[in-house]
C-alpha positions as CSV (number, residue, x, y, z in Angstrom):
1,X,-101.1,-5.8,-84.8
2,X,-102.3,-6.6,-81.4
3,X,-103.3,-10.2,-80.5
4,X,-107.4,-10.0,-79.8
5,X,-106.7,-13.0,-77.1
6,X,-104.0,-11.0,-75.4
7,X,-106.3,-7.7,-75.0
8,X,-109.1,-10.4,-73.7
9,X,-106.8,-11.7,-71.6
10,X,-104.7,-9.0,-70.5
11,X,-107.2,-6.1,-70.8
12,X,-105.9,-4.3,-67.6
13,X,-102.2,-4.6,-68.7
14,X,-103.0,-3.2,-72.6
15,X,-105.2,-0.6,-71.0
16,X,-101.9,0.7,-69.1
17,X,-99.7,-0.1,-71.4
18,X,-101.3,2.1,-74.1
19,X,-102.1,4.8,-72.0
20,X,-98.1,5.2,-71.5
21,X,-98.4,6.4,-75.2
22,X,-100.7,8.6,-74.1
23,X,-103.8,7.1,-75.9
24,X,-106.7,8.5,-74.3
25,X,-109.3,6.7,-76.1
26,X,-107.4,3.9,-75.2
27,X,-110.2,2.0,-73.3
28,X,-112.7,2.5,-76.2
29,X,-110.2,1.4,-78.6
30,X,-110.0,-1.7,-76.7
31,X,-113.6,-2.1,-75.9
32,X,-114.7,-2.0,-79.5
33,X,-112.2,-4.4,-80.5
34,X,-113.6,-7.2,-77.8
35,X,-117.2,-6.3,-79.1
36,X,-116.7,-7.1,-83.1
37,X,-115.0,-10.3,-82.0
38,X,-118.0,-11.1,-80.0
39,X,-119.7,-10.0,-82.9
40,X,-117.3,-12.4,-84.7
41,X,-117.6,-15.2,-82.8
42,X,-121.4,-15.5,-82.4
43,X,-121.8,-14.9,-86.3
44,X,-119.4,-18.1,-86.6
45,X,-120.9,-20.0,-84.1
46,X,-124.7,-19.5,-85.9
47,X,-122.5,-20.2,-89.3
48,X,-121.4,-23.4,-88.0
49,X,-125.0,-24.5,-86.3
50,X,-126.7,-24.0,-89.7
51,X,-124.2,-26.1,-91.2
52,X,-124.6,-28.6,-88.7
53,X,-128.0,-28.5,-89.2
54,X,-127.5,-28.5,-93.0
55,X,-125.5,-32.0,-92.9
56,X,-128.2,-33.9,-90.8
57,X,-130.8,-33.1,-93.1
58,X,-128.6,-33.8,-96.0
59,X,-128.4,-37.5,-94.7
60,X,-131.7,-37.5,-93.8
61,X,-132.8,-37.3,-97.2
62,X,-130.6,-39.7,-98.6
63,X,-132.0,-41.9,-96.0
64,X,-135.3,-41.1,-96.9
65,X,-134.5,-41.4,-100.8
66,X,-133.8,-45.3,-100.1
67,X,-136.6,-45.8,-98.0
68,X,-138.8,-44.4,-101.5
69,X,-140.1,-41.6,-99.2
70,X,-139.7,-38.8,-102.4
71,X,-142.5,-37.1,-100.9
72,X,-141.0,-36.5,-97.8
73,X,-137.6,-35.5,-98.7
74,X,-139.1,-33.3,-101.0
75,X,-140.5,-31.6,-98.1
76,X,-137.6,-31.3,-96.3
77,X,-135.3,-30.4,-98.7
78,X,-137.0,-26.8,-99.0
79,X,-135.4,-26.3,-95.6
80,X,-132.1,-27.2,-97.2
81,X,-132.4,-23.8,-99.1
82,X,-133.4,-21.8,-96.6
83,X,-130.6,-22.5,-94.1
84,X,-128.1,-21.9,-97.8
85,X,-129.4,-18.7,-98.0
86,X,-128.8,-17.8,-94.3
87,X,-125.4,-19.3,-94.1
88,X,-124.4,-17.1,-97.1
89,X,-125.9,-14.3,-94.9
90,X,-123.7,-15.0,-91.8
91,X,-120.4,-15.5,-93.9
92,X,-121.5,-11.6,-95.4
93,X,-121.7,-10.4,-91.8
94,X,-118.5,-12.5,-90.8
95,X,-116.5,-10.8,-93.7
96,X,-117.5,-7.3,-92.8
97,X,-117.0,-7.8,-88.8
98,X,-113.9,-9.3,-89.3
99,X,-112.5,-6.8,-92.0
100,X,-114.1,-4.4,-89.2
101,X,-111.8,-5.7,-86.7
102,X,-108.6,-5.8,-88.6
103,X,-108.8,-2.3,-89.7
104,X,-109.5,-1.2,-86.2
105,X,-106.7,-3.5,-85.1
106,X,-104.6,-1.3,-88.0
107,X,-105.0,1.8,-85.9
108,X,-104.0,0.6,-82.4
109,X,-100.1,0.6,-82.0
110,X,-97.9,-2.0,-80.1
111,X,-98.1,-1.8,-75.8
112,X,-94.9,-0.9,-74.6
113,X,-93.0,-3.6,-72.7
114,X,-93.4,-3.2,-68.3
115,X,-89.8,-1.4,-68.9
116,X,-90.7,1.6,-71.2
117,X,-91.4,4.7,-69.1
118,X,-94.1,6.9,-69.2
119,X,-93.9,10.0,-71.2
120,X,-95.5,12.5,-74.0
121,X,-92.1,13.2,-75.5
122,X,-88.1,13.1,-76.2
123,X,-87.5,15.5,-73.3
124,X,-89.1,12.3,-71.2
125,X,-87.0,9.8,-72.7
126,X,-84.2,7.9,-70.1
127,X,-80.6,7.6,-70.4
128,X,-79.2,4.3,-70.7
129,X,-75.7,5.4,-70.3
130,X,-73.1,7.6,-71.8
131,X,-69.5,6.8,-73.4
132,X,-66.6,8.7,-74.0
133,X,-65.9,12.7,-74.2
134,X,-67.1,15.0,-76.2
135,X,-64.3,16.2,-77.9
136,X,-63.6,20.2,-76.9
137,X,-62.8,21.8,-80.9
138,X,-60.6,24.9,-82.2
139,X,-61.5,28.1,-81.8
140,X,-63.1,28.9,-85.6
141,X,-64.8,25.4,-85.5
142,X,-67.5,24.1,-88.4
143,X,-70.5,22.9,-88.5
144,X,-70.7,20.0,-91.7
145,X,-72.6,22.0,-94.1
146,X,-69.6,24.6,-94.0
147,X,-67.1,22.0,-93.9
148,X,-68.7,20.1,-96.8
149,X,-68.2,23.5,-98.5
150,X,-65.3,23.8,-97.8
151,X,-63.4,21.0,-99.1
152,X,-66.0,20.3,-102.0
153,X,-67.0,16.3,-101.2
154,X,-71.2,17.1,-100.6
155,X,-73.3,19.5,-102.9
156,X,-76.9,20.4,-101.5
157,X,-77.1,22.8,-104.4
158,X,-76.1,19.7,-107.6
159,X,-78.7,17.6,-105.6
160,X,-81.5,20.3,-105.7
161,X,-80.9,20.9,-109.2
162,X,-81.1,17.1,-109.9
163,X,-83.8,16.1,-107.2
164,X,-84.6,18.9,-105.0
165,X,-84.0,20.1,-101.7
166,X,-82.9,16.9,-98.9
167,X,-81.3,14.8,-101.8
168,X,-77.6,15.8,-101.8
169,X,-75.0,14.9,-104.4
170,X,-71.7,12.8,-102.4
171,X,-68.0,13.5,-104.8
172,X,-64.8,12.9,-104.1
173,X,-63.6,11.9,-100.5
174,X,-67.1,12.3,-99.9
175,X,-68.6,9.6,-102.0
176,X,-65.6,7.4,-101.0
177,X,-66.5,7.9,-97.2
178,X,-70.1,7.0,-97.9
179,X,-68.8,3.5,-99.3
180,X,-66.4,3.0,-96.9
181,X,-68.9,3.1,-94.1
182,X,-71.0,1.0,-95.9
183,X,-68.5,-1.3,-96.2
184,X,-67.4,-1.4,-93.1
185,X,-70.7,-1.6,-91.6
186,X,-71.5,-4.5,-93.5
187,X,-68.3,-6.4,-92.9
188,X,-68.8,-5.8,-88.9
189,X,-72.5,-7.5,-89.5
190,X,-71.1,-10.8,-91.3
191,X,-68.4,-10.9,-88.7
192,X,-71.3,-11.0,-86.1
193,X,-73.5,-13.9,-87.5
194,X,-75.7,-12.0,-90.1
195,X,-76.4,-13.2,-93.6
196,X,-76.6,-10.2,-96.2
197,X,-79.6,-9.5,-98.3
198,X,-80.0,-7.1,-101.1
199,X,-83.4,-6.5,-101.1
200,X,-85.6,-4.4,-103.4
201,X,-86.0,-0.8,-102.3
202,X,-89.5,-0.3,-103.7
203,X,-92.6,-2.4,-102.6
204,X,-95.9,-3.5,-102.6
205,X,-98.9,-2.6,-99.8
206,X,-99.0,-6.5,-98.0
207,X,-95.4,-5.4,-97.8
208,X,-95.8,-1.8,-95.9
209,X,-99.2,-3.1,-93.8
210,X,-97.2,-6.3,-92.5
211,X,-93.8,-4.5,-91.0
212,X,-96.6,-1.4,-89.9
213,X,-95.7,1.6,-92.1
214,X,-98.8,1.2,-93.7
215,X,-101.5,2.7,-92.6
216,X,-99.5,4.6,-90.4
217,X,-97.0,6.8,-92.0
218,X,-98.6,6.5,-95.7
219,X,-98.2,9.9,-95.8
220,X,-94.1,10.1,-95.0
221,X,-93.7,7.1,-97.9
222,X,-93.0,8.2,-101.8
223,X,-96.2,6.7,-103.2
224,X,-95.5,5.4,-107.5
225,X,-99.5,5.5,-107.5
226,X,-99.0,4.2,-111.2
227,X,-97.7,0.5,-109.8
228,X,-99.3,1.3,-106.5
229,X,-95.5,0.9,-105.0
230,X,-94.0,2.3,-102.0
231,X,-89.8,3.8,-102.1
232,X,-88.6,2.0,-98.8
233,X,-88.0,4.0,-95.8
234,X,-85.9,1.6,-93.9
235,X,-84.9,-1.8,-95.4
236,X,-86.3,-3.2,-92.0
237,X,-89.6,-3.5,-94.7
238,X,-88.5,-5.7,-97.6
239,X,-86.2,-7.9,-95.1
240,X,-88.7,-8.8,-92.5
241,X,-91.4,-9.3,-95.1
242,X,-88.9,-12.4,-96.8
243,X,-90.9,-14.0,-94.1
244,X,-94.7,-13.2,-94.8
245,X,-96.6,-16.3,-94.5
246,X,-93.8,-18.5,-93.5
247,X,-93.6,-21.1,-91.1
248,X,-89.9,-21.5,-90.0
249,X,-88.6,-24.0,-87.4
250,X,-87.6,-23.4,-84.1
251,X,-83.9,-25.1,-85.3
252,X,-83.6,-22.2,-87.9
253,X,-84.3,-19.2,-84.7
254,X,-82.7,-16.5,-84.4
255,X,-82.9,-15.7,-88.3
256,X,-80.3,-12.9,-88.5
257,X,-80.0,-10.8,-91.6
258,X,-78.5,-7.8,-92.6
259,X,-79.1,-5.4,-95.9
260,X,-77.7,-1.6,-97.3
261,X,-79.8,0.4,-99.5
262,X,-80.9,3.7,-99.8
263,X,-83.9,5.0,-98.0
264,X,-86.7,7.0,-99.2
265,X,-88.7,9.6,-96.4
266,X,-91.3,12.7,-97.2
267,X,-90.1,13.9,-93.9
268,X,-93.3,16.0,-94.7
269,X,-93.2,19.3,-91.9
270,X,-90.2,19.0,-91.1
271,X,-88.4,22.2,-91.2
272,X,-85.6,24.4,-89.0
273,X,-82.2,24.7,-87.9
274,X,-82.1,21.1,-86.4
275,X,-82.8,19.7,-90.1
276,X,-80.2,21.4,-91.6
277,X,-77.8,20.2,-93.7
278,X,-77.2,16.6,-93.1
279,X,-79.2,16.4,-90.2
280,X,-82.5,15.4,-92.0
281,X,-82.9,13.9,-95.7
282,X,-84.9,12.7,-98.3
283,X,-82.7,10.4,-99.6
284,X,-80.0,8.5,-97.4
285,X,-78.3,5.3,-97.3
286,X,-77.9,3.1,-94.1
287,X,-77.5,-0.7,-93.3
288,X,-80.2,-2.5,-91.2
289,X,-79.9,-5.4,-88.8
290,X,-83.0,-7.7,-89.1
291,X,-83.7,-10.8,-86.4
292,X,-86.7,-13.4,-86.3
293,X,-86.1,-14.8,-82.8
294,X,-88.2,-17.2,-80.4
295,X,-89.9,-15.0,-78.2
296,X,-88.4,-16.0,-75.0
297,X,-85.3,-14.7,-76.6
298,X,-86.3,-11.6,-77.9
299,X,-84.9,-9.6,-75.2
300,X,-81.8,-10.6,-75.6
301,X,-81.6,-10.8,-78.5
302,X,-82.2,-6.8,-78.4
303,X,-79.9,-6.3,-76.1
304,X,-77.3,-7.9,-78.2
305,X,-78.4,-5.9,-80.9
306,X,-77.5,-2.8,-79.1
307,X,-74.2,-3.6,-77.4
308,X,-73.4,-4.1,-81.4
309,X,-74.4,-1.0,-82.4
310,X,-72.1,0.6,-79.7
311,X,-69.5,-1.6,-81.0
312,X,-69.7,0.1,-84.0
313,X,-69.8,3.9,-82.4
314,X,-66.7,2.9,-80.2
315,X,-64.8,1.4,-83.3
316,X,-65.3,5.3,-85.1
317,X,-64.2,6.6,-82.0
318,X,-67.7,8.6,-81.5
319,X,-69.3,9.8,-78.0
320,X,-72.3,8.6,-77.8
321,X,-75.5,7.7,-75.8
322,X,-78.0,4.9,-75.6
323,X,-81.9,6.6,-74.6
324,X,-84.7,4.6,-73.6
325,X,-87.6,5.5,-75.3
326,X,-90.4,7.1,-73.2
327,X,-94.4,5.7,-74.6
328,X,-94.8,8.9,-76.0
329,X,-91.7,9.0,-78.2
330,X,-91.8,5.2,-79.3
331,X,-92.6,4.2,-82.9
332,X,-95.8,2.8,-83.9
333,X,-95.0,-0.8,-83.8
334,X,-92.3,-1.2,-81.4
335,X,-92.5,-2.8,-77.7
336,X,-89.2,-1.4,-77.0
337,X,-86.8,0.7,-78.3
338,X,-83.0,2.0,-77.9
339,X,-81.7,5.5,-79.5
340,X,-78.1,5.5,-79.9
341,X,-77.1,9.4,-80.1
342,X,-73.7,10.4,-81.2
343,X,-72.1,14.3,-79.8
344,X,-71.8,17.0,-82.6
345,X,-69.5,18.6,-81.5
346,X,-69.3,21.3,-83.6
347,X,-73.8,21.5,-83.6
348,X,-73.2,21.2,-79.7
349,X,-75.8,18.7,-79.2
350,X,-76.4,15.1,-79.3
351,X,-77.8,13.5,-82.7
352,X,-79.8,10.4,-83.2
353,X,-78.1,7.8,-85.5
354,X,-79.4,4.6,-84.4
355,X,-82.7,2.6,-83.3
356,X,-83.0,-0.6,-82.2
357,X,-86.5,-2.3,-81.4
358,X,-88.2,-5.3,-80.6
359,X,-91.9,-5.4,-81.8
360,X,-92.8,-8.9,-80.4
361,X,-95.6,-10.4,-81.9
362,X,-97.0,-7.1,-83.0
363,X,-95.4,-7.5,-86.6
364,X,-95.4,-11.3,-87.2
365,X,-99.1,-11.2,-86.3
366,X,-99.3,-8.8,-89.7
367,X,-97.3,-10.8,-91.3
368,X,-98.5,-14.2,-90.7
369,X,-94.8,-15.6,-89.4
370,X,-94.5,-18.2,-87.5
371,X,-92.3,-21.1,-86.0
372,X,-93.1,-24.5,-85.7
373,X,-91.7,-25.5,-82.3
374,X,-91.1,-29.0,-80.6
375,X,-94.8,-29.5,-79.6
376,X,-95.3,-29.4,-83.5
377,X,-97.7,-26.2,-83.3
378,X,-97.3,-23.0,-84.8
379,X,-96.4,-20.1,-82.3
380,X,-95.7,-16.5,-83.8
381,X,-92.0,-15.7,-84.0
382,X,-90.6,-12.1,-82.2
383,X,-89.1,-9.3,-84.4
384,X,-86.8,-7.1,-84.3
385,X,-84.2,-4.8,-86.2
386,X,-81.9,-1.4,-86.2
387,X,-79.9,1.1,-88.0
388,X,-76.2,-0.2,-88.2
389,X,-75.8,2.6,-88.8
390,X,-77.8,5.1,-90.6
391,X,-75.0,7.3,-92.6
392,X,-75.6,10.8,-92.4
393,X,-75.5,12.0,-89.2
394,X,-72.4,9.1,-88.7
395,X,-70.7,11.1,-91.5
396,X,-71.6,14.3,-90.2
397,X,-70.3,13.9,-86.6
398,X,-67.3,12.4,-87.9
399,X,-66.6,15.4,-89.7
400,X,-67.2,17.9,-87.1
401,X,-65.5,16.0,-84.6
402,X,-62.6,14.8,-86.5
403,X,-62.2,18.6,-87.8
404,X,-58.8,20.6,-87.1
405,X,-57.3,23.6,-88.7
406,X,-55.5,21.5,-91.8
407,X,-58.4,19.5,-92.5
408,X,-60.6,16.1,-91.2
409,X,-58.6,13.2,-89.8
410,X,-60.8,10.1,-90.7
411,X,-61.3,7.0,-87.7
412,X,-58.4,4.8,-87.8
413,X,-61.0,2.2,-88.7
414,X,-61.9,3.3,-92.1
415,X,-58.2,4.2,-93.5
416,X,-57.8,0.3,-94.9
417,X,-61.4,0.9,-97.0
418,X,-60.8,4.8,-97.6
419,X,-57.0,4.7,-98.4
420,X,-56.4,7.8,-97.3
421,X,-56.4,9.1,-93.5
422,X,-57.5,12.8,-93.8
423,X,-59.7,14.7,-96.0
């Protein structure tokens, strides 16, 4: 959630900034929000001149009391009443403006950071850089959902019959490639600093409004309207909310955590050739990196995030790509954000498997997190997290580009948790 201070301040900056995400309205958006706190503002300001005003003539009847003038304070005291009634008017007024405010807030995503280019959508996105070749396959080559077929370790048709369509059932060398990764994953984030969490995968509203999925993607969540609970669809959401209303200090920054589960998306209109097979799910499993940092340390703190995330791409011998991502293509909440892309060789094209993002103050602000620093105020804290790594399209690249006529030879760096080398 913007900062109302920051659009007051900055109004010329937010202005551009949003209209990078094409926002059209933009300049109304921001316009209303400066009027309701006006609105705010004087409606406190009369609040606190009543009660003023309430507290003198308090003590002046209790002066008037021991002087023996009843009559008098009598008299006065009717005011008293009056200027009850009004205040209780004024804090009505307050609640509404200010609810007013935060849900218009609710609706205004993050300004890119002065980096982010302009653009309406992936075609516009920038190329960080590339590494390593794409690998040139057999003659007779596979796309994954053939070669899952084809040695019997991923069944579409088990998960449809269990689930539906987009949930798909892992077996065999399969399910034991899923783990691995996990594993591995997980090991490479402890190695690096990061304390695991295993957080719960289904939560509660203050928990999807303060991370920004809520109201935002409501629609992409699987709702349990009994419980009014949420399925997560990144464990970005129950990590970064540990914090909610916590003041850390600046000796515990950069908070750096780290958390598998399995993720939950509608992906609601999706549909085509690109979302075939493992390309797009329902269900899937991936391990998030989470970091509460100061926020003249957010940046690199992101940029460290990244240069991890290739780590892991160059330890599973992938090609890949890092994109910057144009306003147009950015997520709701984020400032800035890196797509890591890995080749398919077999799909011929390149397939997103990572994001990394700062959000500055945008979620902290939701979620009430802040850091106490060495002038002993509170200051919000920066956020930021991304997919290390999101499993499906690792596992399907690493089939398709692994494949050769006498089966899938697996990265060196998984035989230890796979213990076997070829599928």
């Amino acid at each position: 959630m913007l900062l109302v201070n920051q659009i007051r301040e900055n109004y010329a900056g937010m202005l551009a900034g949003l209209q990078k995400r094409n926002i059209h309205n933009a300049a109304n958006l921001l316009l209303q929000v400066i009027t309701l706190d006006d609105q705010r503002k004087s409606t406190q300001t009369q609040r606190d001149q009543l009660q003023a005003e309430a507290n003198t003539i308090s003590k002046q009847i209790g002066q008037l009391m021991k002087e023996g003038k009843a009559t008098e304070a009598i008299a006065i005291r009717e005011r008293t009443s009056e200027i009850k009634e009004q205040i209780k008017t004024l804090e009505e007024q307050y609640s509404k403006v200010e609810e007013e405010l935060k849900t218009l807030l609710y609706t205004i995503p993050n300004v890119p950071h002065t980096s982010v280019p302009a653009g309406k959508s992936a075609e516009d996105n920038e190329v960080v850089l590339e590494n390593g070749a794409t690998p040139s396959l057999f003659e007779g080559k596979l796309p994954h959902w053939e070669l899952i077929k084809k040695y019997d370790i991923i069944d579409f048709d088990l998960g449809a019959k269990i689930s539906g369509a987009g949930f798909p059932v892992y077996k065999g060398k399969g399910a034991r490639l899923q783990r691995a990764l996990i594993n591995f994953f997980l090991d490479e984030a402890l190695a690096q600093g990061f304390t695991e969490v295993q957080p719960p995968i289904l939560v509660n509203e203050e928990s999807g409004y303060g991370t920004g999925q809520l109201p935002d993607k409501e629609g992409q969540m699987y709702h349990s309207t009994a419980d009014n609970l949420y399925l997560i669809p990144t464990a970005e959401v129950p990590i970064t909310n540990l914090y909610r209303d916590v003041i850390v200090s600046e000796a515990e920054l950069p908070i750096k955590n780290v958390g598998y589960t399995p993720c939950f998306r509608r992906e609601a209109g999706s549909w085509g050739a690109h979302v075939r097979g493992l390309n797009r799910l329902h269900q899937f499993d991936k391990v998030e990196i989470v970091q509460i940092t100061h926020p003249d340390k957010s940046y690199e703190a992101l940029e460290s995030m990244s240069a991890y995330v290739q780590g892991l791409l160059q330890k599973l011998e992938l090609p890949y790509r890092v994109l910057r991502l144009c306003g147009g293509d950015m997520g709701f909440t984020s400032a800035l954000t890196y797509d890591m892309e890995v080749y398919s060789a077999a799909q011929e094209r390149w397939l997103e498997v990572s994001s990394v993002s700062n959000f500055e103050t945008y979620q902290t602000n939701r979620l009430k997190l802040r850091f106490r620093g060495e002038d002993k105020k509170t200051h919000l804290a920066h956020s930021l997290n991304g997919s290390a790594l999101a499993l499906p399209r690792i596992v399907a690249s690493i089939l398709e580009n692994n494949q050769t006529p006498d089966g899938i030879l697996m990265p060196k760096v998984l035989h230890s948790y796979l213990g076997f080398d070829r599928i």
